[in-house]
C-alpha positions in Angstrom: 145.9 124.9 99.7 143.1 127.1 101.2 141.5 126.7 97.5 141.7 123.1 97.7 139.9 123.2 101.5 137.5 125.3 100.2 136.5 123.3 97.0 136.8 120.2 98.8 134.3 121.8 101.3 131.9 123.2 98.3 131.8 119.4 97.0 131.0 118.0 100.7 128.1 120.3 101.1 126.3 119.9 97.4 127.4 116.2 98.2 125.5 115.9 101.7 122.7 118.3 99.9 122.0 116.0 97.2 122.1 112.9 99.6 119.2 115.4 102.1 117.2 116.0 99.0 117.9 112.2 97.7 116.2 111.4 101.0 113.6 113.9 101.5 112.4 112.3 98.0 112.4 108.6 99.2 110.0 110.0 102.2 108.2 111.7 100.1 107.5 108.8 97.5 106.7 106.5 100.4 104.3 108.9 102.1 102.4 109.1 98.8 102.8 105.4 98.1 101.2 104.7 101.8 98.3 107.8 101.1 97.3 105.8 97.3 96.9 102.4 99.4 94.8 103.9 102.1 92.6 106.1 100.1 92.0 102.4 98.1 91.5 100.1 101.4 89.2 103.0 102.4 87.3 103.0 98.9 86.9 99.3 99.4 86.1 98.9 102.9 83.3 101.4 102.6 82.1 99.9 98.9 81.7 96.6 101.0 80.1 98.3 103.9 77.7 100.3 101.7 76.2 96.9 99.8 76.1 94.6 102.7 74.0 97.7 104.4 71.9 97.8 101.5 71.3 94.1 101.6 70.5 94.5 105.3 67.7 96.9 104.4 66.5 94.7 102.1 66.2 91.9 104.1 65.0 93.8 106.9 62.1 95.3 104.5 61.7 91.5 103.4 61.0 90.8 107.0 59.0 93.5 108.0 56.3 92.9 104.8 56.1 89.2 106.2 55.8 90.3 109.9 53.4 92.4 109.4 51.4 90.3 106.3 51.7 92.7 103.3 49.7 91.4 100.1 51.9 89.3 98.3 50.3 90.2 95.0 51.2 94.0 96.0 54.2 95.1 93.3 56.2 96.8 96.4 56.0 93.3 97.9 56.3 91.9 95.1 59.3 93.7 93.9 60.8 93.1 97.5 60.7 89.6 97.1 62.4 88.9 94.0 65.1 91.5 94.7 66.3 89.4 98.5 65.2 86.2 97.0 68.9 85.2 95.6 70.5 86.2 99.0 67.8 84.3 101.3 68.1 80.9 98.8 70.8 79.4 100.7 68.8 80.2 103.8 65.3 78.6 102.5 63.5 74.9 102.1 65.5 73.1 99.7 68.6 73.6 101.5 68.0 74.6 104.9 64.8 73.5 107.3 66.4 74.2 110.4 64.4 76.9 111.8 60.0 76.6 111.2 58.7 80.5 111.3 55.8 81.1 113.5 52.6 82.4 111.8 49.6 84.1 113.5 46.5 81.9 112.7 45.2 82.5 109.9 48.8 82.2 108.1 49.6 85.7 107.3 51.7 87.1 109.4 54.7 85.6 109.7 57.9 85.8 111.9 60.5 84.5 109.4 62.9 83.3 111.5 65.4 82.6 108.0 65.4 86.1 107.4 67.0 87.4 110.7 69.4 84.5 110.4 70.1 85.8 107.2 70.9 89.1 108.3 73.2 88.0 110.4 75.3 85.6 107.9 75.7 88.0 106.1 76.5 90.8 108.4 79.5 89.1 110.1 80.0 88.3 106.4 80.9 91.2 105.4 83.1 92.3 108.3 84.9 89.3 107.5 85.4 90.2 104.0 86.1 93.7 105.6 89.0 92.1 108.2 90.1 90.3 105.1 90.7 93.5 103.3 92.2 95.2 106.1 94.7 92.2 106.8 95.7 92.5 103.4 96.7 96.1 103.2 98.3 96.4 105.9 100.0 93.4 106.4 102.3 93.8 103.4 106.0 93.2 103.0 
């Protein structure tokens, strides 16, 4: 009978060790699972941070050569220009007159009030799209 204690003990404990290591596995799988999401929501949100601040600097070059009444015929204005004009569109003539931009007198200087609205939009734009991303990572089931 002592044999059969002691077997019956031997099986208990490689029984409770497999079920420890069974668990310490699960943990272990669903620490890396939670390590792969963040290192992805972190890639993201700093992806979206990264291009909205290089639109910001764009924009904020954009309103700087107007300010302060670069050549429009110069290629660094010039380039300036074509590369925000996509992102200030919705923000120009044909679609919004909201806002007039004060000029100095002879016209070329110009505070563009569009622009700074612009940079704005699209600022609490992007930390919307970041809050998006956040809610979505870590709101899962």
């Amino acid at each position: 009978m002592d044999d059969n204690q002691r077997e019956d003990n031997t099986e208990r404990r490689q029984d409770l060790r497999q079920d420890e290591e069974t668990y310490r596995l699960k943990q272990e799988e669903s620490r890396l699972g939670k390590a792969q999401r963040s290192n992805t929501y972190v890639w993201i949100i700093n992806s979206i941070y990264w291009l909205s601040g290089l639109l910001e600097i764009l924009l904020a070059l954009r309103f700087g050569l107007r300010l302060f009444g670069a050549n429009p015929q110069n290629d660094f204005a010039r380039l300036i220009t074509n590369l925000s004009a996509p992102f200030m569109a919705p923000f120009m003539a044909p679609f919004s007159t909201l806002f007039v931009s004060p000029t100095s007198g002879d016209g070329t200087n110009i505070f563009d009030v569009n622009i700074i609205i612009a940079i704005i939009a699209y600022a609490l734009l992007s930390y919307l799209v970041a809050s998006f991303v956040r809610f979505i990572f870590y709101n899962r089931v």
